[in-house]
C-alpha positions as CSV (number, residue, x, y, z in Angstrom):
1,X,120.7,67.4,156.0
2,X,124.8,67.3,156.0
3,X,127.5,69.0,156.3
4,X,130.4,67.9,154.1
5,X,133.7,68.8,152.4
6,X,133.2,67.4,148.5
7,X,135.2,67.8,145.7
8,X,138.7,68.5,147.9
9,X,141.3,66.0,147.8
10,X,140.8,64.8,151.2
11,X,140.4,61.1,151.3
12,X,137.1,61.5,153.3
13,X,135.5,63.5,150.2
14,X,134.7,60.2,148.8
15,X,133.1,59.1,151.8
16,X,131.0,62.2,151.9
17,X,130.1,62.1,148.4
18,X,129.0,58.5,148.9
19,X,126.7,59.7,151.7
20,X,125.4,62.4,149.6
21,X,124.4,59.8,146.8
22,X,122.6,57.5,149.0
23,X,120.9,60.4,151.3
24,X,122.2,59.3,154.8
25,X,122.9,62.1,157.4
26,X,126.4,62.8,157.3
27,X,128.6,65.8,159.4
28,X,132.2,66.2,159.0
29,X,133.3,66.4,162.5
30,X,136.7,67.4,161.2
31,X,139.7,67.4,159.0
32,X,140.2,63.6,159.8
33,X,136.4,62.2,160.8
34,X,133.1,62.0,158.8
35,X,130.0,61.1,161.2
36,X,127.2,59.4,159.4
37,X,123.8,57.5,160.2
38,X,122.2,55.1,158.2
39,X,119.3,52.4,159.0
40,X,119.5,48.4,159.3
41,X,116.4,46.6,160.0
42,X,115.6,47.4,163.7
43,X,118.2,50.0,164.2
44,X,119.6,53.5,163.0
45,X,123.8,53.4,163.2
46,X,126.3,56.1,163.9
47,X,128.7,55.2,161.7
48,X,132.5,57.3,162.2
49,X,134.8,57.1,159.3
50,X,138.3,58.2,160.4
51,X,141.5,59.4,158.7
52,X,144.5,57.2,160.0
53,X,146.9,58.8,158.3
54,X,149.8,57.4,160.7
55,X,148.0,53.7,159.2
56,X,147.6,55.0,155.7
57,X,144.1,53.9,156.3
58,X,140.4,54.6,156.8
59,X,138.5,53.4,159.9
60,X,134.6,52.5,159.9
61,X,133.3,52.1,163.2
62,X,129.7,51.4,163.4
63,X,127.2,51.7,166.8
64,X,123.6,51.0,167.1
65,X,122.5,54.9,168.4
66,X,120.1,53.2,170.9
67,X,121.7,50.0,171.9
68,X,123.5,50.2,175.3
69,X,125.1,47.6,177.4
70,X,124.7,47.8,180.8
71,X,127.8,47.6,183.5
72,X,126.5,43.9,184.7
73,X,126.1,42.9,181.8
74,X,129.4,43.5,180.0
75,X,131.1,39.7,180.3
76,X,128.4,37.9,178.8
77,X,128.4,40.2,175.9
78,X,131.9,40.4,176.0
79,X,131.7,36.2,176.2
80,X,129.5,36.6,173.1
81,X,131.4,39.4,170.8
82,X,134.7,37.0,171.2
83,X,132.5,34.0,170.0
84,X,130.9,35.7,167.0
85,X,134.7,37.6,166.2
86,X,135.9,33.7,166.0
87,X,133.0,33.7,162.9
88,X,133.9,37.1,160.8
89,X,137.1,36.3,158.2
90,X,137.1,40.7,157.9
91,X,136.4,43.6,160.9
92,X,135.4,42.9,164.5
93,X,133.2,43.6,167.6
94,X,134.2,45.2,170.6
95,X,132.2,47.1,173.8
96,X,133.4,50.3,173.8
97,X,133.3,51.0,177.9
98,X,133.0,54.8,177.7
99,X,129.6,54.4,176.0
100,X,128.6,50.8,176.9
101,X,128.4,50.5,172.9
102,X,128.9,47.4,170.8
103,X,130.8,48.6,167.9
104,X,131.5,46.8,164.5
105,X,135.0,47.7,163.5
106,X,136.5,47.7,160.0
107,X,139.6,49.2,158.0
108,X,140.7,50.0,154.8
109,X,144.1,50.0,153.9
110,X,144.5,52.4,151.5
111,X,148.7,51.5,150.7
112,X,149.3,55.5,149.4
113,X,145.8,55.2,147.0
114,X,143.0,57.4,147.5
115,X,140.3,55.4,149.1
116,X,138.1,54.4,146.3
117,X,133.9,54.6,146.1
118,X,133.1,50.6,145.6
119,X,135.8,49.8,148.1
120,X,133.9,52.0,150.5
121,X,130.7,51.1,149.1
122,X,131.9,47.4,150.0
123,X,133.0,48.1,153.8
124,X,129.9,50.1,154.5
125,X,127.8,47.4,153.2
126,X,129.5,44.7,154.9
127,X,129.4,46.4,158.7
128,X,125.4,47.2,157.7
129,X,125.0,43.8,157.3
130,X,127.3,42.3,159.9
131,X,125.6,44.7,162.5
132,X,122.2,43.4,161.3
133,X,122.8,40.1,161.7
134,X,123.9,40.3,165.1
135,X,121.4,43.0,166.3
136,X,118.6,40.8,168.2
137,X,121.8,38.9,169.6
138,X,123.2,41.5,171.0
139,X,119.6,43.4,172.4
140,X,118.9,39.9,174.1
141,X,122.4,39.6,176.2
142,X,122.1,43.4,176.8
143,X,118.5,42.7,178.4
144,X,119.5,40.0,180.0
145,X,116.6,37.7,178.4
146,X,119.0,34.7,177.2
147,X,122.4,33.5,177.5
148,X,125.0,33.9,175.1
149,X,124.5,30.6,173.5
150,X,120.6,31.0,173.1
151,X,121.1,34.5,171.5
152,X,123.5,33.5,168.8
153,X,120.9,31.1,168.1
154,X,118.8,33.8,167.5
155,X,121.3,35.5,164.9
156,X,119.9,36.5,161.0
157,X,122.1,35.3,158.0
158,X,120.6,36.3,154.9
159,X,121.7,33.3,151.9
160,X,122.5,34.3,147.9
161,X,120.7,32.0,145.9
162,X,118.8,28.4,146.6
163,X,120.2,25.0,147.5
C-alpha cells in the first residue's frame, strides 16, 4: 500500500506516519515530497506534502485526481477561484496550467520545530474539507453548465451545531 520513510528524523516522517494511521495511499517521492491520496465526498485527491526547507515550512497541495479544467474554460474558473480566495481567512486556490488542475494550497510554518501530528492532522483536514465544499462548484464551471455566480451558489458548507 505505501512506501514511506518512518521513524527518521525527516520532518516528512510525521506525515507519513499520519498516513499510515489513517490508511491512505502514501509514496515518498523523495527526500523532500510525500505523495498521498485520500477520499472527499465525490472525489479521490492527490495530495503532495513538500519540504521547503529554504521557508522552514511544509507545503500541502491538494488536486482532485479526475477534475481537469479545460483551456476555454480557464477565466471563468479563474474568475471563480479569486472570488472564493476572497472567502478562506487560511490556504488558497489556484489552476495549475501544466495540468489544467484546481489546487487547494496550504502551508505550515514550522519556525525551526518539527512539524507536529495535530498541526498536520489540522491542515489535512482543513484542505479535505475546503476542497469538498467547492467540488460541485468547480465540476460545474469546468463543464461549462453554469456561470460562476450560479455555481458558488451551488457550494456545500457543513455547520457545527444548531441555531
Amino acid at each position: 500500500m505505501s512506501t514511506m520513510i518512518i521513524g527518521t528524523s525527516d520532518r516528512l516522517g510525521i506525515m507519513a506516519e499520519l498516513a499510515e494511521q489513517q490508511r491512505w495511499d502514501c509514496e515518498r517521492l523523495d527526500e523532500e515530497e510525500l505523495e498521498l491520496f485520500v477520499s472527499i465526498q465525490g472525489a479521490e485527491l492527490q495530495v503532495r506534502v513538500t519540504d521547503l526547507a529554504n521557508f522552514d515550512a511544509l507545503h500541502f497541495a491538494f488536486a482532485a485526481t479526475k477534475l481537469r479544467v479545460p483551456k476555454r474554460r480557464h477565466y471563468q474558473m479563474r474568475r471563480m477561484l479569486g472570488s472564493i480566495n476572497e472567502r478562506l481567512w487560511a490556504g488558497h486556490f489556484d489552476l495549475y496550467p501544466e495540468t489544467n488542475q484546481i489546487l487547494f494550497r496550504h502551508a505550515l510554518l514550522l519556525a525551526g520545530q518539527e512539524a507536529v501530528k495535530e498541526s498536520c492532522e489540522a491542515v489535512m483536514a482543513f484542505g479535505r474539507k475546503s476542497y469538498e465544499n467547492y467540488l460541485t462548484s468547480f465540476v460545474l464551471v469546468a463543464g461549462g453548465i453554469c456561470d460562476v455566480e450560479a455555481a458558488l451558489k451551488s457550494a456545500s458548507f457543513g455547520t457545527d451545531g444548531t441555531a
